[in-house]
Backbone as a ProteinNet text record, in pm:
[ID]
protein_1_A
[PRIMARY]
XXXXXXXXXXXXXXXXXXXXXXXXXXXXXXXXXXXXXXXXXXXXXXXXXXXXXXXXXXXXXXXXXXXXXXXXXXXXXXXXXXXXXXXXXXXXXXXXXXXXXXXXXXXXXXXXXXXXXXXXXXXXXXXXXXXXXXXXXXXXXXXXXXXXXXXXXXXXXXXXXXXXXXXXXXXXXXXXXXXXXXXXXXXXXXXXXXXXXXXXXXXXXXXXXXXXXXXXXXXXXXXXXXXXXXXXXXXXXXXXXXXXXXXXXXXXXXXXXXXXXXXXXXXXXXXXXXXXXXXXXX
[TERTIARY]
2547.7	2404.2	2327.4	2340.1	2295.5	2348.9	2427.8	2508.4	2439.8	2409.1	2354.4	2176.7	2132.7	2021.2	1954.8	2071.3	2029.6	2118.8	2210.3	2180.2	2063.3	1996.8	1890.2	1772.9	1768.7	1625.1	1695.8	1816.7	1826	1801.3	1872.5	1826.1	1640.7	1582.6	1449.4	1386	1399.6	1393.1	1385.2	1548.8	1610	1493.7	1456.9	1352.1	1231	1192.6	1038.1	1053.8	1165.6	1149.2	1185.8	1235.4	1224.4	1122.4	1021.1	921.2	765.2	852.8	743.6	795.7	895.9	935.7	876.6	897.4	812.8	687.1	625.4	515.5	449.8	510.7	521.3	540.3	636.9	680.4	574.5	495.7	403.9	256.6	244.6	114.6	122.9	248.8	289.6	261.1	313.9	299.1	120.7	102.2	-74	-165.4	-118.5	-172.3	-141.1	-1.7	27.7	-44.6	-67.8	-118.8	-271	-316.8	-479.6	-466.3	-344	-380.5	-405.9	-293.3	-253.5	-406	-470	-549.3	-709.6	-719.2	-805.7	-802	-680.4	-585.2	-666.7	-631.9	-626.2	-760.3	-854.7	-997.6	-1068.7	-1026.8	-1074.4	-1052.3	-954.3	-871.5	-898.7	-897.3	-890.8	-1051.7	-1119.8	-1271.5	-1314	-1236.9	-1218.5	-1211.5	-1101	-1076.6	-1173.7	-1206.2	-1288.4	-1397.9	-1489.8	-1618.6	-1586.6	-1461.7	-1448.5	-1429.3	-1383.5	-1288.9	-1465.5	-1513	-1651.5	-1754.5	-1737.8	-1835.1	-1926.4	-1931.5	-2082	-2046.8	-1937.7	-1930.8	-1877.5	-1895.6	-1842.1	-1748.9	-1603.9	-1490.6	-1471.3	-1546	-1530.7	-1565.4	-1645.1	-1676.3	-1581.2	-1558.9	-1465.8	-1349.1	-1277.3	-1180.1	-1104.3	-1024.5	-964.3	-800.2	-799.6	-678.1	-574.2	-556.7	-457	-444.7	-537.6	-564.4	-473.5	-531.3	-510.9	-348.5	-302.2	-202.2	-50.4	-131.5	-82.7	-23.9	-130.1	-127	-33.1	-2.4	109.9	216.7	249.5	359.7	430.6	314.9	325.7	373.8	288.7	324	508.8	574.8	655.3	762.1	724.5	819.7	811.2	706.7	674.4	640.1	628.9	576.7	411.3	382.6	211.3	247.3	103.1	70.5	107.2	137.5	182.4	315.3	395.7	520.6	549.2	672	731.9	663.2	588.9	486	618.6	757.2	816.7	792.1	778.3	822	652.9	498.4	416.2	424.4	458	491.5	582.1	692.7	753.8	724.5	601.2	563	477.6	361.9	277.9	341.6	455.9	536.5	579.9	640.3	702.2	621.7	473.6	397.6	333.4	341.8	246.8	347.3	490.2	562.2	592.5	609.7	601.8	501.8	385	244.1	236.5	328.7	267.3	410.9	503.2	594.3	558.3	476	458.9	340.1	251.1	144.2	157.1	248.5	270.5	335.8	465	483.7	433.2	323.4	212.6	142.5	86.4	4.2	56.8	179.2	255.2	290.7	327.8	397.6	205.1	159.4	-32.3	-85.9	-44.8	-102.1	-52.3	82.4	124.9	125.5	101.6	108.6	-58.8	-136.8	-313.6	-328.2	-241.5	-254.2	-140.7	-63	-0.1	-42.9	-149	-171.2	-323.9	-365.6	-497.2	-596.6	-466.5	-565.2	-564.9	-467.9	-489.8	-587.5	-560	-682.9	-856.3	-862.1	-977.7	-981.5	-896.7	-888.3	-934.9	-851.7	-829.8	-894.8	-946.1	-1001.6	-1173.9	-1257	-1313.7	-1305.8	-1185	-1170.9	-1126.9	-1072.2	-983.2	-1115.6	-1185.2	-1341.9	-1409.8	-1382.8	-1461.9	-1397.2	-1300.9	-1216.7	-1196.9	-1237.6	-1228.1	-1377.7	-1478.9	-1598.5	-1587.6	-1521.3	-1506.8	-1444.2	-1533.3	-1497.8	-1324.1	-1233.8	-1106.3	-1115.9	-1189	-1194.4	-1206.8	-1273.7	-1358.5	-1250.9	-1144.9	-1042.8	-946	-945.7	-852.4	-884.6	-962.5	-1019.9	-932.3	-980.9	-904.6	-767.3	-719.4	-569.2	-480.6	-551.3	-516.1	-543.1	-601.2	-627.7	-494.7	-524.6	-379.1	-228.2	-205.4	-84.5	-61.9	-177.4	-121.3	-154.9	-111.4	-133.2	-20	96.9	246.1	207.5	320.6	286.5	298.7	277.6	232.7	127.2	18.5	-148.4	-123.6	-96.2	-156.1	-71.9	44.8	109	-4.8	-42.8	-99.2	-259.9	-348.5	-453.8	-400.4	-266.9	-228.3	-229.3	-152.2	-134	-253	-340.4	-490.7	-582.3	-540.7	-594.5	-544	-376.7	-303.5	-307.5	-301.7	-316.6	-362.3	-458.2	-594.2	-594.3	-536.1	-561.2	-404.5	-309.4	-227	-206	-297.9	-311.2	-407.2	-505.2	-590.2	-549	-468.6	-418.3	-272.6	-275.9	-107.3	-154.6	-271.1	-361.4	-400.5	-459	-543.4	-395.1	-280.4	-186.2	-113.1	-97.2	-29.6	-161.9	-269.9	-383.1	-363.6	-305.8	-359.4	-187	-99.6	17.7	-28.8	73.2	18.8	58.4	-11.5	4.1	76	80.9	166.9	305.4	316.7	472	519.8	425.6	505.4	558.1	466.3	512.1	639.8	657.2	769.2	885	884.7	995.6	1055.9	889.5	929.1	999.4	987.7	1039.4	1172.2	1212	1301.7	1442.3	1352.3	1436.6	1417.8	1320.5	1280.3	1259.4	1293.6	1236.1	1143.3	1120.3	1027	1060.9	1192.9	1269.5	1244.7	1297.5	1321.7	1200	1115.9	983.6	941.4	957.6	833.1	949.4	1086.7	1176.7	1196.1	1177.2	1166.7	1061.9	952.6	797	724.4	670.2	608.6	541.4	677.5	641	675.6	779.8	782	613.9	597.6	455.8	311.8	294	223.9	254.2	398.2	438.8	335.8	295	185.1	72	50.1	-90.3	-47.8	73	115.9	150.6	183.7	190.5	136.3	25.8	-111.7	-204.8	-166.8	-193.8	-125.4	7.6	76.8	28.8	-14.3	-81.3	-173	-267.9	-409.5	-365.7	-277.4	-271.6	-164.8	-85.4	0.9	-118	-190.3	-283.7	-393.5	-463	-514.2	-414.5	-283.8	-162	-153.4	-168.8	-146.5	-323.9	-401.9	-574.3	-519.9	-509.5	-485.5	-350.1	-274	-271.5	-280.5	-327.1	-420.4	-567.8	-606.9	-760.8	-661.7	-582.9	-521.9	-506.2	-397.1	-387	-514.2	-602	-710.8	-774.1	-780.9	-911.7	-799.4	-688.9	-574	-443.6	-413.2	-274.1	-228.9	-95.4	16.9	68	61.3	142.2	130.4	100.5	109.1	42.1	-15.4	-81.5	-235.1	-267.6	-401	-457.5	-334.2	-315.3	-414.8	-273.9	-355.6	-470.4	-520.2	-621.3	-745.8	-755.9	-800.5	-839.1	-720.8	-679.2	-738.8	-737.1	-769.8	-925.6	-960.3	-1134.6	-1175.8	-1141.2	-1153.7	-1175.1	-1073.3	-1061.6	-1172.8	-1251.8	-1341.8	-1267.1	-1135.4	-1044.5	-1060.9	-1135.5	-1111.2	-990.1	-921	-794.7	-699.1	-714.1	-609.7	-635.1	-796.5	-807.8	-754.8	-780.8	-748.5	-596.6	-557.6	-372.7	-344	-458	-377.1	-369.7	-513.6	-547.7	-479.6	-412.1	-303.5	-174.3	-126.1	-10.5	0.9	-139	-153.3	-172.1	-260.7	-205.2	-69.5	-7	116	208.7	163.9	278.8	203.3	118.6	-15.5	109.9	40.7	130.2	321.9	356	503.2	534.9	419.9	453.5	406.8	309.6	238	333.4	404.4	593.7	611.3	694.8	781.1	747.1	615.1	570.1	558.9	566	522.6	686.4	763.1	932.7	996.6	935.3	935.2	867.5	800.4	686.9	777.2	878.2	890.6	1027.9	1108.2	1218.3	1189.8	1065.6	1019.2	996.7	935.3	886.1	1008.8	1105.7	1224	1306.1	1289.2	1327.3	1273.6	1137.1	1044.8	1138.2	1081.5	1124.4	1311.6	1396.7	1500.4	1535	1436.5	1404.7	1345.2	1243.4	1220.7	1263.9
-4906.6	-4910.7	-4812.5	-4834.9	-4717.9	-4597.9	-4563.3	-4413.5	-4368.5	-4447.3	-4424.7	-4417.3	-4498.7	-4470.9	-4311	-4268.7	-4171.8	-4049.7	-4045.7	-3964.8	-3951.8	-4050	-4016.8	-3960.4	-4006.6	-3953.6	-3765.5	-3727.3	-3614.1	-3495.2	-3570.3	-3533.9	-3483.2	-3632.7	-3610.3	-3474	-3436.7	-3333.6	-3212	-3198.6	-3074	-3086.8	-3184.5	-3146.8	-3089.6	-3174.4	-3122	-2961.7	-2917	-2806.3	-2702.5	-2707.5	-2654.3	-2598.1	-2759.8	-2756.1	-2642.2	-2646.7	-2588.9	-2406.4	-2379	-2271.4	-2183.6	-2284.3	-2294.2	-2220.7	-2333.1	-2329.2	-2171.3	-2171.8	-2027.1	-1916.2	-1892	-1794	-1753.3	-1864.9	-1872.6	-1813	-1854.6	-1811.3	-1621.1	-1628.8	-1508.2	-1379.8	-1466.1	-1343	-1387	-1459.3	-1422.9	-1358.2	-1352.4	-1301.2	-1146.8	-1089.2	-948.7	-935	-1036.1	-992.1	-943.5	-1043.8	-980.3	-818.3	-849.8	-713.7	-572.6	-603.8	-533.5	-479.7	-581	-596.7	-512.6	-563	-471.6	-329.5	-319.8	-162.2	-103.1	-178.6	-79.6	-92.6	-169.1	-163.3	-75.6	-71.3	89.6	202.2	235.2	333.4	385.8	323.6	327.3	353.2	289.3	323.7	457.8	468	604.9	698.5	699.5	810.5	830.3	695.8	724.5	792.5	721.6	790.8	953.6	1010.3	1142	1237.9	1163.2	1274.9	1236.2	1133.8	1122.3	1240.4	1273.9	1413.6	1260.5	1136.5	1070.8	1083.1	1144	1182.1	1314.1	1409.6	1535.7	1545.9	1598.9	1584.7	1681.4	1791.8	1858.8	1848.9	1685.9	1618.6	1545.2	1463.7	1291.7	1364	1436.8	1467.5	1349.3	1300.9	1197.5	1135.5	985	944.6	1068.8	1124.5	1159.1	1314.4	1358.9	1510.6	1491	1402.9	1334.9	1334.7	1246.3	1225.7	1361.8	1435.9	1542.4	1663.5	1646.6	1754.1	1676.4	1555.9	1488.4	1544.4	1514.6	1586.9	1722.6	1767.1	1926.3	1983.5	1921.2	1934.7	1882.6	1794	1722	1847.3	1860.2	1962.9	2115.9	2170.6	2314.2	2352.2	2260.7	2272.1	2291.2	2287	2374.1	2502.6	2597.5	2706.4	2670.8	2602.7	2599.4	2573.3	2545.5	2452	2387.2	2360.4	2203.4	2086.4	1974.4	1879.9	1778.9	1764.4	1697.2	1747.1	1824	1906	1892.5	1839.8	1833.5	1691.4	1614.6	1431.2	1462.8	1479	1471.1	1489.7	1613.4	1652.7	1539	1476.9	1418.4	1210	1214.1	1054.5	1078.6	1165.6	1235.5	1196.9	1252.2	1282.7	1096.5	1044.7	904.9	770	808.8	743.5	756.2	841.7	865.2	823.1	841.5	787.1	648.2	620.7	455.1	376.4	426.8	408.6	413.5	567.7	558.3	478.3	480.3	381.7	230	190	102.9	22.8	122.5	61.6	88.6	200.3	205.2	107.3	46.6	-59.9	-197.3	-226.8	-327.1	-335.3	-233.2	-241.3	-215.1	-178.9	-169.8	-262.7	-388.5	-513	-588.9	-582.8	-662.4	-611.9	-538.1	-516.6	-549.9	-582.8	-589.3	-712.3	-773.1	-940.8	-1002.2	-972.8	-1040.8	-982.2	-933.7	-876.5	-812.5	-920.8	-918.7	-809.4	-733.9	-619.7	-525	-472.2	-436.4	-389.2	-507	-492.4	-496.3	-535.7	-497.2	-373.2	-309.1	-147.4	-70.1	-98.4	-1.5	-48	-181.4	-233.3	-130	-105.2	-76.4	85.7	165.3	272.8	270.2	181.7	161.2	114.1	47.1	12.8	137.1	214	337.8	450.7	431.1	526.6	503.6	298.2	286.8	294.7	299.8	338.4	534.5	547.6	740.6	758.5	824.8	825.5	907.1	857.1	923.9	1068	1069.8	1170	1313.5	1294.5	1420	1477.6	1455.3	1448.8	1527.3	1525.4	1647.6	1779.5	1847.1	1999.3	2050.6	1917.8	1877.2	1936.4	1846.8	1804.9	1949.7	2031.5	2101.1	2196.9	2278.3	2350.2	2337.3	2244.6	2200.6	2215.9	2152.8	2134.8	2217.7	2263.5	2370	2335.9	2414.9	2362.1	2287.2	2247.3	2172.7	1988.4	1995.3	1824.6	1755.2	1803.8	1755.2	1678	1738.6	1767.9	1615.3	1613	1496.7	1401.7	1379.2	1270.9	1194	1307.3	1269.9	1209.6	1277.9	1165.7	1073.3	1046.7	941	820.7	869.8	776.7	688.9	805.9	752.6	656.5	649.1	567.8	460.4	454.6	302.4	262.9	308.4	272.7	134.4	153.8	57.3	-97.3	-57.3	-190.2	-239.5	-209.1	-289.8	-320.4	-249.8	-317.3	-408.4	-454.5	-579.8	-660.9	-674.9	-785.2	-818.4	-714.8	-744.3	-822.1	-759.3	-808.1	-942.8	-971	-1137.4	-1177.2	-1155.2	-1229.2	-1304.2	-1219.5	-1216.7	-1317.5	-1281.6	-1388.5	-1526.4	-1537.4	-1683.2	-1737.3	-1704.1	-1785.1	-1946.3	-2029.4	-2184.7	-2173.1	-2205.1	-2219.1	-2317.7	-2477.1	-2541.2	-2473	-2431.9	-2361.1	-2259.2	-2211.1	-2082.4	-2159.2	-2223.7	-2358.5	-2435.9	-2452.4	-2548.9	-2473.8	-2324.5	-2206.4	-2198.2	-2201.5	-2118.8	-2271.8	-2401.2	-2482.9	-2495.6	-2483.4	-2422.3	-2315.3	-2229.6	-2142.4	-2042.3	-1988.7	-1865.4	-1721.2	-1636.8	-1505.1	-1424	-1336.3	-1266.5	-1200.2	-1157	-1041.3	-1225.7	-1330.2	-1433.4	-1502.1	-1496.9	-1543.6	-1431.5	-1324.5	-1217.6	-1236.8	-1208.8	-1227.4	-1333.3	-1456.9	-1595.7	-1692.4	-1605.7	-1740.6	-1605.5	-1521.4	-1457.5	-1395.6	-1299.7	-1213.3	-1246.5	-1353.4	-1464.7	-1513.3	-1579	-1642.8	-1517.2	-1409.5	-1320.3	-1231.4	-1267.2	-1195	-1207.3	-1362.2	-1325	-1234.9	-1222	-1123.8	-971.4	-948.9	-785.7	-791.9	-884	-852.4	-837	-899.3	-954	-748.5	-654.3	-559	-408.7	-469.8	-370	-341.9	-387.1	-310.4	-203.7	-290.8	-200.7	-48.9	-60.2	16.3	138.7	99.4	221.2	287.9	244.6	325.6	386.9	318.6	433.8	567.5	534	631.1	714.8	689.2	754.8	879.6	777.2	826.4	954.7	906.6	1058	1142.8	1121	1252.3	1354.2	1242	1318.3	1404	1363.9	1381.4	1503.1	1510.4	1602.3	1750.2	1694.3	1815.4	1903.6	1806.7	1849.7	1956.2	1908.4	2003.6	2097.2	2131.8	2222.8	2186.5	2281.7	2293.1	2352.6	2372.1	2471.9	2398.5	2203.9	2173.3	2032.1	1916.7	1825.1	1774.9	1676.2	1587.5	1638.2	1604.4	1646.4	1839.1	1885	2025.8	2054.5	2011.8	1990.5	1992.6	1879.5	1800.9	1899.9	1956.4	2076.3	2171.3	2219.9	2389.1	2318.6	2195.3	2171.8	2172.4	2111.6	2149.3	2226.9	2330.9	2446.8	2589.2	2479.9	2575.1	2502.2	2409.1	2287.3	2237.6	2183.4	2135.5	2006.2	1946.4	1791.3	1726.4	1740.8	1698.9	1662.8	1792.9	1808.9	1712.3	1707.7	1624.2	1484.6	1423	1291.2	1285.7	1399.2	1400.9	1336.6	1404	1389.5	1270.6	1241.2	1084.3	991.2	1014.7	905.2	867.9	1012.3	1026.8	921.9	949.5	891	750.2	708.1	594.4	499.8	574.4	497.3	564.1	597.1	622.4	503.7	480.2	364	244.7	198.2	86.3	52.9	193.4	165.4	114.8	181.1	127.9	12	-92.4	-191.8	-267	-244	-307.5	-318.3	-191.8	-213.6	-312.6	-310.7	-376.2	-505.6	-524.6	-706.4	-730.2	-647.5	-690.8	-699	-610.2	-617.1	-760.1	-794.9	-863	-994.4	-1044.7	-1153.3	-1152.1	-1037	-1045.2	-1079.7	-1036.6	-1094.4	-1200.9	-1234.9	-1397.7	-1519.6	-1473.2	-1538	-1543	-1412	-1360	-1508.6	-1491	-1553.8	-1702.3	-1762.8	-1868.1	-1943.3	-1820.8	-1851.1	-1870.8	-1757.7	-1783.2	-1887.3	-1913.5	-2043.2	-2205.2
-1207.1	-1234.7	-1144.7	-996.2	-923.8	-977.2	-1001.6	-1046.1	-1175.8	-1266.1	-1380.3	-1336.5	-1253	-1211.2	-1152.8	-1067.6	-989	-1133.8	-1175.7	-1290.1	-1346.5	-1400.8	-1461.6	-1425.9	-1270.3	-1191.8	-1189.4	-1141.5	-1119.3	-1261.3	-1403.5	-1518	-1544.3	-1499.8	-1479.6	-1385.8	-1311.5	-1170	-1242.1	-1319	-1396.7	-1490.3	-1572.2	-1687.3	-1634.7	-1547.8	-1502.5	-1416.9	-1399.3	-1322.2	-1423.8	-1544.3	-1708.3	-1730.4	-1737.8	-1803.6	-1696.4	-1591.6	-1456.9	-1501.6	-1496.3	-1583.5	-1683.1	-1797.3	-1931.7	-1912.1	-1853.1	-1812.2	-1763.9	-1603.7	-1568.6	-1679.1	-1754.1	-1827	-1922.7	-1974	-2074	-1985.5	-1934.4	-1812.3	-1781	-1725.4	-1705.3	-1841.1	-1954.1	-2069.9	-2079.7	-2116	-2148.9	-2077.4	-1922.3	-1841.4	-1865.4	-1942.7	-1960.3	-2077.3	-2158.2	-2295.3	-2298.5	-2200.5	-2119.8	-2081.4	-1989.9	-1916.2	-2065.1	-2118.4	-2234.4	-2344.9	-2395.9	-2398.7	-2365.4	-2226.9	-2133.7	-2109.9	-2143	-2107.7	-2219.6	-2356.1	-2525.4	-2510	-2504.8	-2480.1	-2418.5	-2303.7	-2205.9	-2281.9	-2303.5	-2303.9	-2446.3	-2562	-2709.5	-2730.1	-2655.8	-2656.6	-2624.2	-2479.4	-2416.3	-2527.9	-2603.4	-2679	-2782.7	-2868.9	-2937.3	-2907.4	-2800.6	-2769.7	-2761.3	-2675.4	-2704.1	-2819.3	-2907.4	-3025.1	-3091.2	-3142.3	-3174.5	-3101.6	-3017.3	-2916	-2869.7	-2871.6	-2803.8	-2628.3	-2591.8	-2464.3	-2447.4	-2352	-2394.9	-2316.7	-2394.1	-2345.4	-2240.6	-2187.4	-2105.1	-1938	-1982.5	-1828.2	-1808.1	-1973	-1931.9	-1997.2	-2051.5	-2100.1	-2202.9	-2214.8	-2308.3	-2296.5	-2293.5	-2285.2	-2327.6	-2442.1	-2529.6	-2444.1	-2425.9	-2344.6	-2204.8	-2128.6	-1977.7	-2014.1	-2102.9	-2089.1	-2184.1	-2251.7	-2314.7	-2170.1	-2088.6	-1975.5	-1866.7	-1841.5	-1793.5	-1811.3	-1964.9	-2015.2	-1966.7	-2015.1	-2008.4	-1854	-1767.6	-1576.6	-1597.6	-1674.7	-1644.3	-1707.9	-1858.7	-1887.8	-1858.1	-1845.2	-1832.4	-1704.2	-1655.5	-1472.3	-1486.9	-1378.5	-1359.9	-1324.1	-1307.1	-1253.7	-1091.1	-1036	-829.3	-852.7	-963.9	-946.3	-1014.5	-1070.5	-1104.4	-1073.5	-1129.3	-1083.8	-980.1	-1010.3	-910.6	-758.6	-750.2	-612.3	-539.8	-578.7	-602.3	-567.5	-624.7	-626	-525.4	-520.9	-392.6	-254	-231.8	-140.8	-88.4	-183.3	-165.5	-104.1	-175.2	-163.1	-26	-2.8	187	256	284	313	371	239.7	250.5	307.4	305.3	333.1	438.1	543.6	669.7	772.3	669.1	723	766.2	655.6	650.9	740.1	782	888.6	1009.7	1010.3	1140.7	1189.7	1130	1118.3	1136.4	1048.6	1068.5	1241	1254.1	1367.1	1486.7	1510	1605.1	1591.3	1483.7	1479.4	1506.4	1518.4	1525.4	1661	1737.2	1870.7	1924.5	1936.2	2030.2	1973.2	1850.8	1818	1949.6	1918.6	2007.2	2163.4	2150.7	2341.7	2392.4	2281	2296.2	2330.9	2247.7	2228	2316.4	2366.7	2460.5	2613.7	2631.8	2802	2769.9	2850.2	2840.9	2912	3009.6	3100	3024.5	2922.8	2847.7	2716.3	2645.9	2595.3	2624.9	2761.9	2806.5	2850.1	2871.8	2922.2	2788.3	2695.6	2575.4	2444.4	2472.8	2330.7	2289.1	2372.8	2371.3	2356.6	2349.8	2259	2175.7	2135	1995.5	1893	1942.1	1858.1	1842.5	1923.5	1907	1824.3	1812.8	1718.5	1600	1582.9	1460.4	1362.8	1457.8	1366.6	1361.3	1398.9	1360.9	1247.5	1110.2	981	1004.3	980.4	1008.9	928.9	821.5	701.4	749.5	860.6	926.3	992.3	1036.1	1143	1077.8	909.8	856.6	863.1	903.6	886.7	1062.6	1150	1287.1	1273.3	1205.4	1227.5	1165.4	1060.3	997.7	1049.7	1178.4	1261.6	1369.6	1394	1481	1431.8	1296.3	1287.5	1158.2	1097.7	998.2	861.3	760.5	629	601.7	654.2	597.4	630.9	634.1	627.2	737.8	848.2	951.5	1033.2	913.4	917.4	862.5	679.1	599.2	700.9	726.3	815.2	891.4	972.4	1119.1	1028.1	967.4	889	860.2	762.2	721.1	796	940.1	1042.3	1095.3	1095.3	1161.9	1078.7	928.7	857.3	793.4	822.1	856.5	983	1084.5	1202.6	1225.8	1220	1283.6	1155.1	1082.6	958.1	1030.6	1043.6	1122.4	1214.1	1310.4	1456.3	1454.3	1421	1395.7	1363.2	1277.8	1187.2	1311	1374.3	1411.2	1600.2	1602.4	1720.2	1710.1	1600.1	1545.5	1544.2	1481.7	1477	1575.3	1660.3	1795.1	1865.3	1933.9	1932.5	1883.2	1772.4	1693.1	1729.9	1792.1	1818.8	1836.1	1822.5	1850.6	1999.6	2104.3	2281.6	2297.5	2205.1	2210	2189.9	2090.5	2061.8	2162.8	2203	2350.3	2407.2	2486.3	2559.4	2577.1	2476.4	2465.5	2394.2	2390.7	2399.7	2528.9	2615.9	2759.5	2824	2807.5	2828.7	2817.6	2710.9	2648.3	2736.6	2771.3	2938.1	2831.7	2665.2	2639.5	2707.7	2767.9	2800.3	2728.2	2733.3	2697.4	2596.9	2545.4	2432.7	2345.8	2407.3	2259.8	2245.2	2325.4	2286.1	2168.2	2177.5	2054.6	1967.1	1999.3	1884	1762	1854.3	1794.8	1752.7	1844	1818.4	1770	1824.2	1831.9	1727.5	1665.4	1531.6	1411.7	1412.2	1314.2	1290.2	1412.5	1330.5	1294.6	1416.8	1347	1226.3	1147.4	1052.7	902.9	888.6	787.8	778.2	927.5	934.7	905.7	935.6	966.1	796	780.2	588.9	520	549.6	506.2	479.8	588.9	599.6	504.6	470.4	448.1	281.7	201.3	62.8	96.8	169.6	158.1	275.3	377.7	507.6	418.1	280.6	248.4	131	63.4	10.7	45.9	231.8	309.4	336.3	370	378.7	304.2	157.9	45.8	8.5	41.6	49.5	160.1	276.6	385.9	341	277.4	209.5	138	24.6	-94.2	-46.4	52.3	109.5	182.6	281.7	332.3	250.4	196.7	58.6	-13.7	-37.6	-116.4	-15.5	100.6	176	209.5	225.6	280.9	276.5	183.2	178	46.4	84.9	-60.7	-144.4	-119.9	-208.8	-199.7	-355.8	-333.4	-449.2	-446.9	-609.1	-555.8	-424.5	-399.3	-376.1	-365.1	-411.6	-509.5	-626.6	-791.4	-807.2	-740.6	-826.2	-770.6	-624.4	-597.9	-709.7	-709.8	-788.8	-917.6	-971.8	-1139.3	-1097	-978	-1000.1	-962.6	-874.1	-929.9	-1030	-1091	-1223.1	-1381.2	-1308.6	-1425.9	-1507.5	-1468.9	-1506.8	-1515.6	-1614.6	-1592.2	-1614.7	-1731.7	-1762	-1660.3	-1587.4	-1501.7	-1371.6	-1353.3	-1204.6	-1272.3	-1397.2	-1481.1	-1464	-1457.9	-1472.1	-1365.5	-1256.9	-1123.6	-1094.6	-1113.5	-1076.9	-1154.8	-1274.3	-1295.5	-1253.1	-1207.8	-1127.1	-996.9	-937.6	-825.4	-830.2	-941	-949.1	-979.1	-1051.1	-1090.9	-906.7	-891.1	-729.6	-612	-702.3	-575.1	-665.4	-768.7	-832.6	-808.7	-820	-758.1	-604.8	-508.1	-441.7	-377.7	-446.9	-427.3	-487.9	-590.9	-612	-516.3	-470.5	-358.1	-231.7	-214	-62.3	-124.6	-208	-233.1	-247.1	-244.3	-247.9	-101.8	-14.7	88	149.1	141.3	190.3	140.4	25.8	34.9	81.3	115.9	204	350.8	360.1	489.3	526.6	483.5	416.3	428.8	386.9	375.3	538.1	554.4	705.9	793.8	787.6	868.5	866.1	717.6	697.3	776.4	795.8	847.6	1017.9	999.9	1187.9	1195.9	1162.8	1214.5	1196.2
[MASK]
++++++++++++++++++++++++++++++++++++++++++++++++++++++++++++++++++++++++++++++++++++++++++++++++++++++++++++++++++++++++++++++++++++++++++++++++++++++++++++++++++++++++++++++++++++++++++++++++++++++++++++++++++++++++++++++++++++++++++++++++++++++++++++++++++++++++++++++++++++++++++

């Protein structure tokens, strides 16, 4: 009777976690069918109003144009290049940024927030550097380090920087004092305290940073490129307005988005390997 009892409750469990499934799966597609939706709405309007002339295609250009000149970069190259070598330059560029950025902001979070002479020494330039429009700092950097990719790096850096040292600062800050405590009780040191309490628990905040801190990354190099340089998506999008190229700045700017979207994938894949990380350490 017990055996047949607890069969049935576990049967029960399996159904309702089906039905939680179900559920999910169904949520999930309507929510794509929206997106879907919203997409053909913009976009289908877009075109119409253009091929109609009630907007003139030589300001707004047109889905079908925008995306005709995609093509064309993909198979025929542009006038600078092969558009890979262009995307490649520009992904290098933002991915480095947002590395190095990142773990400057992670190691001066934490060295802010665990030593307090510190951050009274240095907090008060780091406030001051962060109201300095970083933007201004490429004409800088590009004097210094050149037109190659040294320049967009180093903006890049300066405009992930600071979004992960706050977060990685508040994090480190908001530890529970009970829990140090009773690490260092424990006979904890200092490598297994940050190893074990530490960045485990400030790990939501430093995560919490990493979307928005790789598309400032991605912003400083496109902004890089644009004001100087031989090569990149913000190159392009330059040389196309230049040339009263709308199409082409539309090209660019879609490119750039779908390299923003891939990698807002990637970091939310990251982000729950972490997550899991966390969850095991502790």
């Amino acid at each position: 009777m017990q055996a047949q009892t607890m069969l049935n409750s576990q049967e029960e469990i399996m159904s309702r976690k089906k039905d939680m499934r179900a559920k999910a799966a169904k949520i999930k597609m309507r929510n794509l069918a929206l997106q879907i939706i919203v997409f053909v709405a913009i976009f289908g309007s877009w075109e119409i109003l253009s091929v109609k002339k009630i907007i003139d295609p030589f300001f707004f250009s047109s889905p079908y144009s925008i995306l005709k000149q995609i093509v064309e970069w993909f198979i025929s190259g542009t006038s600078q290049g092969p558009i890979y070598v262009h995307f490649v330059v520009t992904f290098e560029e933002t991915i480095i940024a947002f590395i190095v950025g990142v773990l400057l902001g992670v190691i001066a979070g934490y060295a802010l927030g665990r030593n307090d002479i510190l951050s009274v020494i240095f907090g008060p330039y780091i406030q001051m550097l962060n109201a300095l429009p970083r933007v201004v700092l490429a004409p800088i950097f590009i004097i210094w380090f050149g037109l190659g990719m040294p320049s967009k790096i180093a903006l890049g850096v300066t405009l992930t920087f600071f979004i992960v040292f706050f977060n990685a600062f508040q994090g480190v800050r908001e530890v529970d004092k009970n829990l140090l405590n009773n690490a260092r009780l424990l006979g904890a040191n200092k490598r297994q305290l940050a190893q074990h309490v530490i960045l485990p628990s400030a790990l939501t905040w430093i995560l919490s940073s990493l979307h928005s801190s790789f598309g400032f990354a991605l912003v400083g190099a496109v902004v890089g490129e644009f004001i100087g340089s031989t090569k990149g998506l913000g190159f392009l999008i330059a040389q196309a307005q230049g040339a009263f190229n709308t199409t082409g700045v539309f090209a660019g700017m879609v490119l750039l988005s779908v390299t923003a979207l891939a990698a807002n994938w990637a970091v939310s894949k990251l982000e729950k390997r972490f997550i899991a990380w966390r969850h095991i350490r502790q």
